[in-house]
N, C-alpha and C positions, 0 to 999 in steps of 0.2 A: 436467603439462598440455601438450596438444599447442599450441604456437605458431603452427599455421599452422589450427588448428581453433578459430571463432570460441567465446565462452564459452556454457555455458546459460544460458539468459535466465530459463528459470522451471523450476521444480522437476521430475523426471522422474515418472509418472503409475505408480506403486506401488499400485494398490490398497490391498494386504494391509498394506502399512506403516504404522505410526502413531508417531509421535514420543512421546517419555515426555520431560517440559518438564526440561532441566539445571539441575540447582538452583544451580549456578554462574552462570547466566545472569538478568538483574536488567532490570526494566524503567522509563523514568521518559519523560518530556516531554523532547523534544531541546531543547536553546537555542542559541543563534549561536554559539556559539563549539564546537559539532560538526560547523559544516559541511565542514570536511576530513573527518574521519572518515565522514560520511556521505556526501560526495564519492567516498573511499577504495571503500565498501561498492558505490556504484552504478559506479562504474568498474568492479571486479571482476566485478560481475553482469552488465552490458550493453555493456562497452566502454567505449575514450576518447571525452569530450566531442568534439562537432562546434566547441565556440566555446574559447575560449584557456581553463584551467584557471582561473586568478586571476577571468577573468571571472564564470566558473560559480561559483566559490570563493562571490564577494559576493554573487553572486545567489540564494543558497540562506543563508547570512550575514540578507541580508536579508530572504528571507523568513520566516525562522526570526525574528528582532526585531518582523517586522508582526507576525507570530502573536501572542507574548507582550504585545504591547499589545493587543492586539484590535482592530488595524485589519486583519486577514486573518484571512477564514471561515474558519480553517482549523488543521487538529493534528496533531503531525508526534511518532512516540514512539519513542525508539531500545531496543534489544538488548543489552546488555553481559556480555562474561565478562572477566574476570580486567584487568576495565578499558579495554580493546578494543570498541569499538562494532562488534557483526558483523551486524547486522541494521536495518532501518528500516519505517514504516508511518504513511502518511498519510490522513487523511478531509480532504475540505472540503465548500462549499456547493454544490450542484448548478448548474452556471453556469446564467446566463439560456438561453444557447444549449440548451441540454441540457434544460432547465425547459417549452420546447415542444414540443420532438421526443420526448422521456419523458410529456407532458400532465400534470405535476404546477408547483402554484402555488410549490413549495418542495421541500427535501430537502436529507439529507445523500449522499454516497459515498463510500466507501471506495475509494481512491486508491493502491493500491498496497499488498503486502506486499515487502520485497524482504531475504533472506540469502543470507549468502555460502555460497558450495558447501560448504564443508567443514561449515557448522552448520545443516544443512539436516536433518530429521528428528529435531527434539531437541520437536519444540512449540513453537517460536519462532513461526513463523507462524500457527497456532492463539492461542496465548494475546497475539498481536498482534492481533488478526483481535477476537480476546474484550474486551481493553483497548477499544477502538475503541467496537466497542458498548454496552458500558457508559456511558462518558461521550458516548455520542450518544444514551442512554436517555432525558438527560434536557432535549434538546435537541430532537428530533423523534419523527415516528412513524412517519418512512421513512425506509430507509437503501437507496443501490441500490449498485452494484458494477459493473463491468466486466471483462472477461479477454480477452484473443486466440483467436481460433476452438480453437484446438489445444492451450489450457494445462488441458488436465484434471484436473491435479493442483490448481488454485485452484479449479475447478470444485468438487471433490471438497470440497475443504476448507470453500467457504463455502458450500456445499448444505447441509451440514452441521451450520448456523447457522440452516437455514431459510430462506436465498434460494433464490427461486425465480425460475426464467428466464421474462423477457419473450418474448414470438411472435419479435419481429422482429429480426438482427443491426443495429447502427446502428456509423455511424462516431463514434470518438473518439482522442483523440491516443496513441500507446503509449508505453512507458518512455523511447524514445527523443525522444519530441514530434511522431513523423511519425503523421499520421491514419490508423488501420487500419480494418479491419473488430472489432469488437468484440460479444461475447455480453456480454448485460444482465441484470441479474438485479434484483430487490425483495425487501425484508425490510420486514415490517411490525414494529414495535416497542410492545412495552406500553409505555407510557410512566408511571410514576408519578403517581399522584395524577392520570390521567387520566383 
C-alpha cells in the first residue's frame, strides 16, 4: 500500500464480479467490547480518527452498550474470520431530521457496510446488507439507504435488494461525519403477518 495515497473508501465498481460468501467467515451482533476491532476495521477503510483514539474507543463502547439495552434505535453486526473482525454494518431509525426531508412518519436505514480491502469480494457485504434486512423485516416496512454520488459498487450491490432510488440527491453525514451530497434510495419490505 502506497503511504502517500489516501485508502479506498468504498469498494471499486467491478460489474462482472460477484463475491462467493467465505465460509470461514461468521457473522453475529457486535457488543462493547468490539469497539477496537471495529475502530481497527474503520481506521483501515477511511483513515485516522479526527478526535483522540480512546475517545472514539468509548464512544463506539458505548454505543454499542445503548444498543444492547435498547436505549439506541439501532444494530450494529460484525464479520469475522479466523477470529479477526474484518468487516462491519449498521441500520438505525431514520432520524427526525431525515423523517421530513425523506416525507416518511418512520423508517429504518441502512447505515453503512464497511470491509477491509483485502476481504472485499468474498459476500461479506452482500450477506451484511441481507442480515440487515432480515431483522428489519420484522420491525418496519421501509428501509432506506444512502451512498456518495460516486460509490457504484454499493449502488450495484443494494439495487440488487430492490432499492430503488429517490428523484432527488439530499445531504447526509459520510463515514467520516462530514455532510456530503448523498444518493437515496427505498426499499419497501414485506413484513410478516402484515
Amino acid at each position: 500500500m502506497n503511504p502517500n495515497k489516501p485508502p479506498t473508501t468504498h469498494a471499486l465498481y467491478a460489474p462482472e464480479a460477484h463475491g462467493v460468501l467465505d465460509p470461514q467467515v461468521q457473522f453475529r451482533v457486535a457488543e462493547s467490547p468490539d469497539a477496537l476491532a471495529i475502530s481497527g476495521v474503520e481506521t483501515a477503510v477511511y483513515g485516522p480518527y479526527s478526535e483522540p483514539l480512546l475517545e472514539t474507543l468509548d464512544l463506539i463502547s458505548s454505543e454499542l452498550s445503548g444498543i444492547a439495552s435498547g436505549e439506541i434505535p439501532r444494530k450494529t453486526w460484525v464479520a469475522e474470520a479466523a477470529g479477526k473482525i474484518v468487516g462491519f454494518a449498521k441500520c438505525r431509525l431514520v432520524p427526525p431530521h431525515d423523517q421530513e426531508v425523506l416525507n416518511v412518519s418512520d423508517g429504518w436505514m441502512l447505515s453503512g457496510v464497511t470491509v477491509e480491502q483485502k476481504w472485499r469480494r468474498r459476500g461479506i457485504g452482500r450477506q451484511m446488507v441481507q442480515l440487515r434486512l432480515d431483522w428489519l423485516a420484522e420491525r418496519t416496512s421501509t428501509v432506506f439507504y444512502s451512498t456518495g454520488l460516486s460509490n457504484h459498487a454499493s449502488v450495484r450491490l443494494h439495487t440488487g435488494f430492490g432499492f430503488v432510488e429517490l428523484d432527488t440527491p439530499m445531504m447526509a453525514p459520510s463515514p467520516s461525519g462530514k455532510p456530503t451530497l448523498q444518493r437515496w434510495f427505498r426499499l419497501a419490505l414485506n413484513r410478516p403477518g402484515a
